[in-house]
C-alpha positions in Angstrom: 0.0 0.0 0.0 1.6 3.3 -0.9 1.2 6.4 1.2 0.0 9.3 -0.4 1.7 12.9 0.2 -0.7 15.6 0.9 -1.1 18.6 -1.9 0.5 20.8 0.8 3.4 18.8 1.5 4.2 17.9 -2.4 4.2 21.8 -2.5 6.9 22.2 0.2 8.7 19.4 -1.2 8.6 21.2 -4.5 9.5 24.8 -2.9 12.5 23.3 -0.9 14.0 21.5 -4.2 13.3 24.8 -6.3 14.1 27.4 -3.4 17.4 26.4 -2.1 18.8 25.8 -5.6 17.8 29.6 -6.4 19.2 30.9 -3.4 20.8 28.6 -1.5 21.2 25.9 1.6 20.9 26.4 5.2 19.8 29.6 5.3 18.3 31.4 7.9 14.3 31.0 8.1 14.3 35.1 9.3 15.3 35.7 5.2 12.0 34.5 3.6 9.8 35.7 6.7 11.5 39.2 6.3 10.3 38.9 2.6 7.4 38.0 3.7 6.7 41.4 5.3 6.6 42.8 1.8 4.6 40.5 0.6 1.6 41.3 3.1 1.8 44.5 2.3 1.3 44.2 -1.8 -1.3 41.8 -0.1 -3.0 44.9 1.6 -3.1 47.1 -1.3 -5.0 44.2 -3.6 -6.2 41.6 -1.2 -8.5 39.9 -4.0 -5.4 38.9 -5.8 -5.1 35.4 -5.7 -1.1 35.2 -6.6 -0.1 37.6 -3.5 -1.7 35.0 -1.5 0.3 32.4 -3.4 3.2 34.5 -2.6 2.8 35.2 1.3 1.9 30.8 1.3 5.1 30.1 -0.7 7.1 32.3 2.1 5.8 30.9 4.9 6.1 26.8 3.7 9.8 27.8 3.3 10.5 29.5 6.5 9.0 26.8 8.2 10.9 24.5 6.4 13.6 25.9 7.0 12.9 25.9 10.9 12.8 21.9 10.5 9.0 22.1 10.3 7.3 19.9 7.4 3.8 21.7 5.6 1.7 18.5 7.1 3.1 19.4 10.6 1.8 23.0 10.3 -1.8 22.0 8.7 -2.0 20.2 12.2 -0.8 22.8 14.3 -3.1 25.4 12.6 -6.0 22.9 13.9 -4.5 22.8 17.2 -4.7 26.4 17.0 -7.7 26.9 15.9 -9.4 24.6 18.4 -7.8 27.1 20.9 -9.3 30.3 19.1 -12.9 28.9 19.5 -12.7 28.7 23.4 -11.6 32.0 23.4 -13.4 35.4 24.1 -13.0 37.9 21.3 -12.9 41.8 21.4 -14.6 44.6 19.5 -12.9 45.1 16.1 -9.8 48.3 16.3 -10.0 50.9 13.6 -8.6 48.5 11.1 -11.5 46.1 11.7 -8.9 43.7 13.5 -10.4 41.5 16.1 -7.8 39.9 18.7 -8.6 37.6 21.7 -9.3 38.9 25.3 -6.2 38.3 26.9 -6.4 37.7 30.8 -4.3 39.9 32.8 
């Protein structure tokens, strides 16, 4: 019986082959999570762009990578997380319309 990889983790897999010829091995995570910065904000100024999405995702599975952390592995923590954000309480949106979590003092 073969295993088969996730979409998410044949993207990685795909990324890491394609990224670290382009620029390089064993570099620091901090690099593509810097870039990412400028990627959320070409995000902000045309947020129904589908490829800066694609962009900020691409940046993200390589950092992680590159912290030792496999795409499956974050799916399941973003679950993990998740379940934790619905027992939370949730306060009234800021003048940006962003909502954060009560924390308890």
């Amino acid at each position: 019986m073969s295993i088969q990889q996730s979409a998410i983790q044949r993207l990685q897999d795909e990324l890491a082959q394609w990224s670290d010829t382009q620029f390089g091995q064993h570099r620091p995570a901090t690099r593509p999570i810097r870039h990412l910065r400028k990627e959320v904000d070409e995000l902000l100024k045309a947020p129904d762009d589908a490829s800066e999405y694609a962009d900020c995702l691409l940046l993200l599975l390589d950092a992680y990578r590159m912290s030792g952390g496999s795409a499956d592995d974050l799916v399941n923590k973003a679950f993990d997380k998740l379940a934790i954000n619905k027992t939370r309480q949730w306060g009234e949106p800021d003048e940006h319309g962003v909502v954060e979590h009560v924390r308890s003092e």
